[in-house]
C-alpha positions as CSV (number, residue, x, y, z in Angstrom):
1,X,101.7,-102.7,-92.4
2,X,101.2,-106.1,-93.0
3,X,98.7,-108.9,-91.4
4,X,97.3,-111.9,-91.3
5,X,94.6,-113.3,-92.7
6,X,93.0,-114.0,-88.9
7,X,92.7,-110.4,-88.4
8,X,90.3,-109.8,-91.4
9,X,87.9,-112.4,-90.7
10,X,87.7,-111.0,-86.9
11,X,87.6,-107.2,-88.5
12,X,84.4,-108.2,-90.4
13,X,83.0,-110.1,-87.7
14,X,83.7,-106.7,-85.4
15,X,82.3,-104.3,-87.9
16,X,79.2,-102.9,-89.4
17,X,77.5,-103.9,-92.6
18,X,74.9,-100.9,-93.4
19,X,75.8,-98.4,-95.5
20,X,78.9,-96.4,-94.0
21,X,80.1,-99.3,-91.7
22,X,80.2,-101.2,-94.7
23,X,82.7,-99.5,-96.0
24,X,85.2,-99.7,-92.8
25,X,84.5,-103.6,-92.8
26,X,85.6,-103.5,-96.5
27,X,88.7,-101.7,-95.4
28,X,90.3,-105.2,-93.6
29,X,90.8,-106.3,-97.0
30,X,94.7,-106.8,-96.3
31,X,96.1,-110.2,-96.4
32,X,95.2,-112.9,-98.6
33,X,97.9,-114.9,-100.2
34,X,97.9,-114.5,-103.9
35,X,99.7,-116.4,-107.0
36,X,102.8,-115.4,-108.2
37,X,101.7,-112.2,-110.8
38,X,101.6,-112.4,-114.9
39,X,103.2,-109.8,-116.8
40,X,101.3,-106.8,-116.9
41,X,98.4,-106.0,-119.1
42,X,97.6,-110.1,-119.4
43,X,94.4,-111.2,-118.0
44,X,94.6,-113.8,-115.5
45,X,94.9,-117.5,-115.9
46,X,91.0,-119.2,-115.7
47,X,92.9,-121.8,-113.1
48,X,93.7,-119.0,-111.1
49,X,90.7,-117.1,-110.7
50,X,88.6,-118.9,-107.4
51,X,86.4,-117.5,-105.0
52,X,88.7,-116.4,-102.6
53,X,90.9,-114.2,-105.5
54,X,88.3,-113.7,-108.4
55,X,91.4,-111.1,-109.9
56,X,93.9,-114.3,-110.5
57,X,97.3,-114.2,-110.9
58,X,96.7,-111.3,-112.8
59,X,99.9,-107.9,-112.2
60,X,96.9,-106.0,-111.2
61,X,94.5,-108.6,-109.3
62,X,92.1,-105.6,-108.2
63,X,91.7,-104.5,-111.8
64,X,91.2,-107.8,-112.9
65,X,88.3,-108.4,-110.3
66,X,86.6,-105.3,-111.0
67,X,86.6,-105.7,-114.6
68,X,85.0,-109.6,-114.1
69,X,82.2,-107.0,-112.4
70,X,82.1,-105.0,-115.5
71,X,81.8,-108.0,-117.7
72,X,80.5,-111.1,-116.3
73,X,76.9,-112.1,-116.3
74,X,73.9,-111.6,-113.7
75,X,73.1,-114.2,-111.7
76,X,71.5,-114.8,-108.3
77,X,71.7,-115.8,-104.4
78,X,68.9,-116.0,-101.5
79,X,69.2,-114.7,-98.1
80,X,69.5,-117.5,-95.3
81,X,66.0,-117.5,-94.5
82,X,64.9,-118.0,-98.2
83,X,63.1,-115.3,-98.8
84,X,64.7,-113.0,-100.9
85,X,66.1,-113.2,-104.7
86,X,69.4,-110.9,-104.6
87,X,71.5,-110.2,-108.0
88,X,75.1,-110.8,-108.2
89,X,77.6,-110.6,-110.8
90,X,79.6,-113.6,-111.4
91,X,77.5,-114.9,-108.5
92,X,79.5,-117.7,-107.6
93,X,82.6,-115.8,-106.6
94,X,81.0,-113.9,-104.2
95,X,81.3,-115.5,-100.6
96,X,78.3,-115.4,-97.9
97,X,79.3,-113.7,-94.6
98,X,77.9,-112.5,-91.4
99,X,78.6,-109.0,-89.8
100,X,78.6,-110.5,-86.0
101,X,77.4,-106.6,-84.4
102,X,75.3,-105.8,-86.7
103,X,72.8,-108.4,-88.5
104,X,71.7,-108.4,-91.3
105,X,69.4,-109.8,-94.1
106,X,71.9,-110.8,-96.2
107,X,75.7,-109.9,-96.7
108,X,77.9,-110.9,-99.2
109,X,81.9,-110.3,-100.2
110,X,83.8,-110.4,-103.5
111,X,87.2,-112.1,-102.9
112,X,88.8,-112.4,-99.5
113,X,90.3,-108.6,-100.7
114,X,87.4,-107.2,-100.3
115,X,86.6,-105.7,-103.5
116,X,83.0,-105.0,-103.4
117,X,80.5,-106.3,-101.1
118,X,77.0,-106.2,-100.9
119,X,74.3,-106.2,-98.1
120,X,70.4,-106.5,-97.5
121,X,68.5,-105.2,-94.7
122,X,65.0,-105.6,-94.2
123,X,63.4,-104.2,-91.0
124,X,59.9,-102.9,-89.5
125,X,59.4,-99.4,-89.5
126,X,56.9,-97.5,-87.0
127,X,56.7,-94.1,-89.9
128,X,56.3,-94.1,-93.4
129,X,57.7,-96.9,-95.5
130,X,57.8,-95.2,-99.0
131,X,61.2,-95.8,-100.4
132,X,62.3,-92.4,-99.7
133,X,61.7,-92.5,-95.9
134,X,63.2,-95.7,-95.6
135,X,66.5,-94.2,-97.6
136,X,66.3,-91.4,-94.5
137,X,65.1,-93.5,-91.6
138,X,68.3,-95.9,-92.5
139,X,71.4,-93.0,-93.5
140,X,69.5,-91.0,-89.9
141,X,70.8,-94.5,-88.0
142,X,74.3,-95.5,-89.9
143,X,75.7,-91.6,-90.7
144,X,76.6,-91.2,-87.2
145,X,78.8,-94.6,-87.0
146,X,80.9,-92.7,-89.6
147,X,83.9,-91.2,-87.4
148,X,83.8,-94.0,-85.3
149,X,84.9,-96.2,-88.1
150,X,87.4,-93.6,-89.8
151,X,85.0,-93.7,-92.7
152,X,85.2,-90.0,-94.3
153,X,81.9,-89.3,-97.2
154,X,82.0,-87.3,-100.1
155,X,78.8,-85.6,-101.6
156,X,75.7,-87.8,-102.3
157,X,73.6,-87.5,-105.0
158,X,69.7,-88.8,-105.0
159,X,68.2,-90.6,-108.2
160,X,65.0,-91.7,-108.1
161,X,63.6,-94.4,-110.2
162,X,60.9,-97.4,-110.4
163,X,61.5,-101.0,-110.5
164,X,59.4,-103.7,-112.6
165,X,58.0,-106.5,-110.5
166,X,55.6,-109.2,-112.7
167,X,54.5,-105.9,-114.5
168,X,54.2,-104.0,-111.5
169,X,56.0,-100.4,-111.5
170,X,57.3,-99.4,-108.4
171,X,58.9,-96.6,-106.9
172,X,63.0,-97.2,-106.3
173,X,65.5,-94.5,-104.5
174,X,69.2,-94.4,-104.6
175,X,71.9,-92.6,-102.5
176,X,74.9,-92.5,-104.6
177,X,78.3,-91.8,-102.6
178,X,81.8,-92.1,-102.4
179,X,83.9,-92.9,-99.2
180,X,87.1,-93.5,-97.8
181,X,88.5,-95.1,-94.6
182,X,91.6,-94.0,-92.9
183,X,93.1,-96.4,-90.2
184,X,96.9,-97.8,-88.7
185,X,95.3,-100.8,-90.9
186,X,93.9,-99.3,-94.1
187,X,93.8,-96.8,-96.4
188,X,91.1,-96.8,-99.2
189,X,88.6,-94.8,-101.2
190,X,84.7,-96.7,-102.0
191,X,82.6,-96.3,-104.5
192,X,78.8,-97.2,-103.2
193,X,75.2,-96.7,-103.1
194,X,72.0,-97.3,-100.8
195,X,68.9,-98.2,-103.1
196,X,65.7,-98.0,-100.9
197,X,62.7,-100.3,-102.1
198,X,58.8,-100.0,-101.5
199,X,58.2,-103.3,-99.8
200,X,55.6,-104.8,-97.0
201,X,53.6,-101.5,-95.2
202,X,55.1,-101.1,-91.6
203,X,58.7,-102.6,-93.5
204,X,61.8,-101.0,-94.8
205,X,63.6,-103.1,-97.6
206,X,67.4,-101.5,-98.2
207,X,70.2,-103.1,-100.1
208,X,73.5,-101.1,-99.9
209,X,76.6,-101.7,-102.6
210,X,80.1,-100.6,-101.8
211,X,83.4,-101.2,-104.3
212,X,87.0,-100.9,-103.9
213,X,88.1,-97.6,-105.3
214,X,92.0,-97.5,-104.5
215,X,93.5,-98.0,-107.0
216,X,90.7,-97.6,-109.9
217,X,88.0,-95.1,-109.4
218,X,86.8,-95.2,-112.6
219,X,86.1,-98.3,-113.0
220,X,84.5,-99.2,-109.6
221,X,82.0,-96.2,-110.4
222,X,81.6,-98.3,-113.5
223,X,80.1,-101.1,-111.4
224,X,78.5,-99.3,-108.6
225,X,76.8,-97.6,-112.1
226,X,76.0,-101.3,-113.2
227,X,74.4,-102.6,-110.0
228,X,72.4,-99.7,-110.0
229,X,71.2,-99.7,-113.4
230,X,71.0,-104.0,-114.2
231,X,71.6,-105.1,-110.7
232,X,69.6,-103.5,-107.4
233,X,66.3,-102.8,-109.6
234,X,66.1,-107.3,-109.9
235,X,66.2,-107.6,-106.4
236,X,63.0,-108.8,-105.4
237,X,61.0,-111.4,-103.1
238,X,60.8,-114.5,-104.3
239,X,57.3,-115.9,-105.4
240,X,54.5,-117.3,-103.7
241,X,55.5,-115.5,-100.6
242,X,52.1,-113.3,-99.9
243,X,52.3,-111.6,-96.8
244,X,54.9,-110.1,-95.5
245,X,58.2,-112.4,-93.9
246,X,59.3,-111.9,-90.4
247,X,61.8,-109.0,-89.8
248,X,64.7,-112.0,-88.8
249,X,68.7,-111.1,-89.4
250,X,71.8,-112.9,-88.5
């Protein structure tokens, strides 16, 4: 079905951007004008890789984009309120948004196709704040927003890890998961995961990843698998702040 590109700015705006919601939002990836395609197996033209289509005028734009995931270097981008340090691939691609129902930290897009995005959430807690009952507190709020999005989960799987901060080893979780989203608009499969940090005490810091899987699963577990080994253990607060920031989102 087609549509325009109006309707998948106002789908993101009406959306979610934790965990499972993220996925739905990711799902309104329908309706960017694109370049006229190269033959196939050719990588796209620099001139035509931008922001808004990071895959080009490349036969297979989604391939394309998720390889420039696969291959391009780390870089970084702060949260609005300046506060937070947050690792992105080819950085400058990836376009700042705001999920209007549900604020956030942080929240950013790869390509107006939609095929990754990333978002931070950092919020006060009245239990525990260890990483892994932040990971719970968080998936306990967002797991029930599934069906009303159409988003359908496969199995997770736990890792536990630690995270290096100016020689500091801390404790890191991850929820790794796959999704899909069924809709009159959209149907596509996610690859994603929900890293859990130890932060502020009385704070939850969360940062949740989520890749276009549709048409390559392989290699969108190939860059969930990146974030999570090169990308989500660099996210960090930036220094000189020494008590912990304000709980704001937008």
């Amino acid at each position: 079905m087609p549509c325009t590109r109006s309707f998948a700015r106002s789908s993101l705006r009406g959306g979610a951007a934790s965990a499972v919601p993220l996925l739905a939002s990711l799902a309104a990836a329908a309706c960017s004008s694109s370049p006229p395609p190269r033959p196939p197996g050719l990588p796209p033209t620099p001139g035509s890789v931008t922001r808004e289509n990071p895959g080009g005028d490349a036969a297979d734009p989604e391939r394309a984009a998720l390889e420039r995931l696969l291959k391009e270097p780390w870089g970084r981008r702060r949260d609005r309120f300046d506060t937070l340090d947050v690792p992105l691939v080819d950085w400058q691609s990836w376009r700042r948004v705001r999920i209007w129902s549900h604020p956030t930290r942080a929240t950013f897009r790869y390509g107006d196709e939609h095929y990754a995005a990333l978002t931070v959430l950092y919020t006060n807690t009245s239990g525990p704040s260890d990483p892994d009952s932040c990971l719970d507190e968080f998936w306990a709020k967002s797991a029930p927003l599934a069906d009303g999005y159409g988003v359908r989960l496969g199995e997770a799987q736990l890792i536990r890890t630690t995270q290096e901060i100016d020689g500091e080893v801390r404790p890191l979780v991850f929820k790794v998961l796959k999704g899909s989203v069924e809709s009159v608009f959209a149907s596509d499969e996610y690859a994603g995961a929900i890293a859990a940090y130890e932060s502020w005490p009385g704070t939850c810091l969360v940062s949740v990843l989520a890749v276009k899987a549709s048409g390559h699963p392989e290699l969108a577990r190939q860059v969930r698998d990146r974030w999570i080994d090169e990308g989500a253990p660099k996210l960090r607060w930036i220094s000189g702040i020494d008590e912990a920031p304000r709980p704001d989102a937008r």
